[in-house]
C-alpha positions as CSV (number, residue, x, y, z in Angstrom):
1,X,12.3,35.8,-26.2
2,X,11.9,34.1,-22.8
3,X,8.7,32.4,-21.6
4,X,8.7,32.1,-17.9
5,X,8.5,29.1,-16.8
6,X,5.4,27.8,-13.9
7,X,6.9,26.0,-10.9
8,X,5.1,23.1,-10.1
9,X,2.4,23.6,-7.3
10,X,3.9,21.2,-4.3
11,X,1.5,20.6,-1.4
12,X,2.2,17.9,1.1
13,X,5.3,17.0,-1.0
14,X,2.8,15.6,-4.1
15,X,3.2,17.9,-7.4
16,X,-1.0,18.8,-7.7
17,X,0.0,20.0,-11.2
18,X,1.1,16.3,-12.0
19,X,-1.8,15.0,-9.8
20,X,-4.8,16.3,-11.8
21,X,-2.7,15.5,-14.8
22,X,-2.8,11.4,-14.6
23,X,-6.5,12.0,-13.2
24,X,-7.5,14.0,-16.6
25,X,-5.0,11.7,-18.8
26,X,-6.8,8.7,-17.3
27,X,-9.9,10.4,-17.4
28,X,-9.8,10.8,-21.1
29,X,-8.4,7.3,-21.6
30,X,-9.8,4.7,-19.3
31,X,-7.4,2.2,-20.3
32,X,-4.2,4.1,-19.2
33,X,-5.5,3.0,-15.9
34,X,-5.2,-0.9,-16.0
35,X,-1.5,-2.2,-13.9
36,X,-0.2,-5.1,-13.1
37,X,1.8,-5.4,-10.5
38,X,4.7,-8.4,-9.8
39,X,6.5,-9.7,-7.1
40,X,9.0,-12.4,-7.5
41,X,9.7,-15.0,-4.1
42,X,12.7,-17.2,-3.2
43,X,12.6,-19.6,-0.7
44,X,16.2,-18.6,1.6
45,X,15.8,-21.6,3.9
46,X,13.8,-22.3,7.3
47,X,11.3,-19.1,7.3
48,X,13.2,-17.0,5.3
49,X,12.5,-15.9,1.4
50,X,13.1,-12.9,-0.3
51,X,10.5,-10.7,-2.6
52,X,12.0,-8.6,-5.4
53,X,9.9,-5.9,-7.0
54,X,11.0,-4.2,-9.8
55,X,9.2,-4.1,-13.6
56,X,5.8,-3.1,-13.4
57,X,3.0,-2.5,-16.8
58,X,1.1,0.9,-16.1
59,X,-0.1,3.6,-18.2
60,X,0.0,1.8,-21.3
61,X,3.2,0.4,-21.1
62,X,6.0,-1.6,-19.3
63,X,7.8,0.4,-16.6
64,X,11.5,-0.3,-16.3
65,X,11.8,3.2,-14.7
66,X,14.2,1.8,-11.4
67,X,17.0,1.2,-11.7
68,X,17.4,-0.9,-9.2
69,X,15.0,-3.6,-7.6
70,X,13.5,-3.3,-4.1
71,X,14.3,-6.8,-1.9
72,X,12.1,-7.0,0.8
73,X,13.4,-9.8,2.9
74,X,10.5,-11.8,5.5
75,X,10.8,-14.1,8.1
76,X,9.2,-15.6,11.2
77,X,9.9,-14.8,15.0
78,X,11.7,-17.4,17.1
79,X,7.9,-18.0,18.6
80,X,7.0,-19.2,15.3
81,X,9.9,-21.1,14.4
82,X,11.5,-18.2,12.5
83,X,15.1,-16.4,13.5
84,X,13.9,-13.1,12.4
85,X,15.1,-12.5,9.4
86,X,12.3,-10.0,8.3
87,X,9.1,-9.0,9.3
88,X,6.2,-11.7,9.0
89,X,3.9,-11.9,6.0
90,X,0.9,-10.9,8.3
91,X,3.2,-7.3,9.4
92,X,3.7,-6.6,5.7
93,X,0.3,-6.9,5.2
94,X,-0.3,-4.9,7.9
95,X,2.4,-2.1,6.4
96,X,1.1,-2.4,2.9
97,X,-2.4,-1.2,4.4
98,X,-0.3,1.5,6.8
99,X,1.2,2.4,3.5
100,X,-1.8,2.5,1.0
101,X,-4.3,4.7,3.8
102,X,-1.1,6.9,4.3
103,X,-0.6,7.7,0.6
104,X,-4.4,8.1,0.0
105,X,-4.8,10.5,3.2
106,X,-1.8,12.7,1.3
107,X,-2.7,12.6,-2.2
108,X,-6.5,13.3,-1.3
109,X,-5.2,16.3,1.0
110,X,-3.1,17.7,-1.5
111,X,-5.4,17.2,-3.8
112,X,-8.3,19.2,-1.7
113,X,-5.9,22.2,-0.9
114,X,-5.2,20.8,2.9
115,X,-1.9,21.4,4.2
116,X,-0.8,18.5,6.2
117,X,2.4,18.7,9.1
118,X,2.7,14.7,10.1
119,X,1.1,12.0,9.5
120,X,0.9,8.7,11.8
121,X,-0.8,5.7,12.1
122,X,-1.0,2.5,14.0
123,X,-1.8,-0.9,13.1
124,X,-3.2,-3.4,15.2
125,X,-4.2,-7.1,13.8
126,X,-6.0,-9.9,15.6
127,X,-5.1,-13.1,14.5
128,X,-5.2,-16.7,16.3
129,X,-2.5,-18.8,14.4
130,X,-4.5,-22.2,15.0
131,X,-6.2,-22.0,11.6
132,X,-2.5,-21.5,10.0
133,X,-0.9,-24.0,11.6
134,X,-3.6,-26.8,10.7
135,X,-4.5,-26.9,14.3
136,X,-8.2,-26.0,14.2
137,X,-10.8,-25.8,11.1
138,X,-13.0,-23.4,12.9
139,X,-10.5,-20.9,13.5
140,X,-9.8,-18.4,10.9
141,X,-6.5,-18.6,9.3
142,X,-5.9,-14.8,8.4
143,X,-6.5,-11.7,10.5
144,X,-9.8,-11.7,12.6
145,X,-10.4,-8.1,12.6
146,X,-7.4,-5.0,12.0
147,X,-7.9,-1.3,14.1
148,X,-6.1,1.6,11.8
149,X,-5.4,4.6,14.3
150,X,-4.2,7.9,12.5
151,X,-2.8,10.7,14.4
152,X,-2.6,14.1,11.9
153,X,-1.3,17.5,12.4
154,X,-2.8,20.1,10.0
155,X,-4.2,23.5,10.4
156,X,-7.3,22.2,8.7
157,X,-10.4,21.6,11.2
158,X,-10.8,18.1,12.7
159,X,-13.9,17.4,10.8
160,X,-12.1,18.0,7.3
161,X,-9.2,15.8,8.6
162,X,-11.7,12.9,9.6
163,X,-13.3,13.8,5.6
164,X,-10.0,12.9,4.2
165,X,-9.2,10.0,5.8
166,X,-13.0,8.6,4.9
167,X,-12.0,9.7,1.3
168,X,-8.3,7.6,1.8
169,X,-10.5,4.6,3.2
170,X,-12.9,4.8,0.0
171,X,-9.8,5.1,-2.4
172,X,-7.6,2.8,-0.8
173,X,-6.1,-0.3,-3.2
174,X,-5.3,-2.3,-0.4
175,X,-8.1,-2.0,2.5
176,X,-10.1,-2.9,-0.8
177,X,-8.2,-6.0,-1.3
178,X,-8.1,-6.6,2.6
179,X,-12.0,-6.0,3.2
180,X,-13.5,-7.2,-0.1
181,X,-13.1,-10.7,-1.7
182,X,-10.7,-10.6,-4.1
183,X,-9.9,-13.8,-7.0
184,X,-6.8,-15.4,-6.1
185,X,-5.0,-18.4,-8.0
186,X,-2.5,-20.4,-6.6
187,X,-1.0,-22.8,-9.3
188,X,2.1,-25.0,-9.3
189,X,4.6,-24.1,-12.9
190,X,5.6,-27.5,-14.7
């Protein structure tokens, strides 16, 4: 006897079966939510250095699930004594919030039945580099204030659209880690 087998339902390219899956599993065990995420730096020379991202703990357990690592190589502009080998840490900050709001926006829609056709945004960030550069104590080191712009294409009307990029904002990991004070350490290994 055959049992027929249930394709996954696949809305914006997310599996919804799998989505309301790790919500329930995590629902039923709160601690199957707790990650930590690494990063490992190396200093290349000048401006340059070089992140590699690999291993990861989540859901209970290490993750050793790619095979191979991402390198994510960042650098400076000639303007601020870089050659550009990479974006600057500032524009990876900038993508990792691009990235985060653009996931939410997706999973959310999927997860609400909204079909979704494209998906934009663009990043702007303020920033006077006085404060990193040790020139001035009043000024600011980091960003002064960022402006997300989305552009989306979906049959769904524009006030559900402008609900589920709210709902991304409000779910977001990193505009939480951008807009809310978050405990850092910074320690020298002897």
């Amino acid at each position: 006897m055959t049992q027929a087998m249930q394709q996954p339902r696949i809305r914006n390219g997310v599996n919804v079966d799998q989505l309301f899956g790790t919500l329930n599993a995590i629902k039923a065990q709160p601690a199957l939510g707790t990650f930590q995420f690494r990063v490992n730096n190396r200093w290349l020379g000048g401006a340059h250095n070089q992140s590699t991202v690999k291993e990861f703990y989540g859901a209970g357990q290490e993750d050793s699930s790619r095979a191979t690592p991402f390198i994510l190589d960042a650098g400076e502009p000639p303007v601020l004594i870089g050659t550009n080998e990479g974006p600057n840490p500032a524009e990876f900050a900038l993508h990792a919030l691009a990235a985060c709001l653009t996931t939410s926006l997706v999973y959310v829609a999927a997860a609400r039945g909204v079909q979704l056709t494209a998906v934009e945004s663009t990043l702007e960030g303020d920033l006077d580099v006085q404060g990193g550069l040790g020139l001035s104590d009043t000024v600011r080191n980091g960003f002064e204030r960022i402006r997300v712009t989305f552009k989306v294409e979906s049959d769904a009307p524009v006030e559900k659209i402008r609900e589920l990029v709210a709902r991304a904002q409000s779910r977001s990991v990193v505009f939480d880690t951008i807009s809310q004070p978050v405990a850092v350490t910074v320690e020298l290994a002897e």
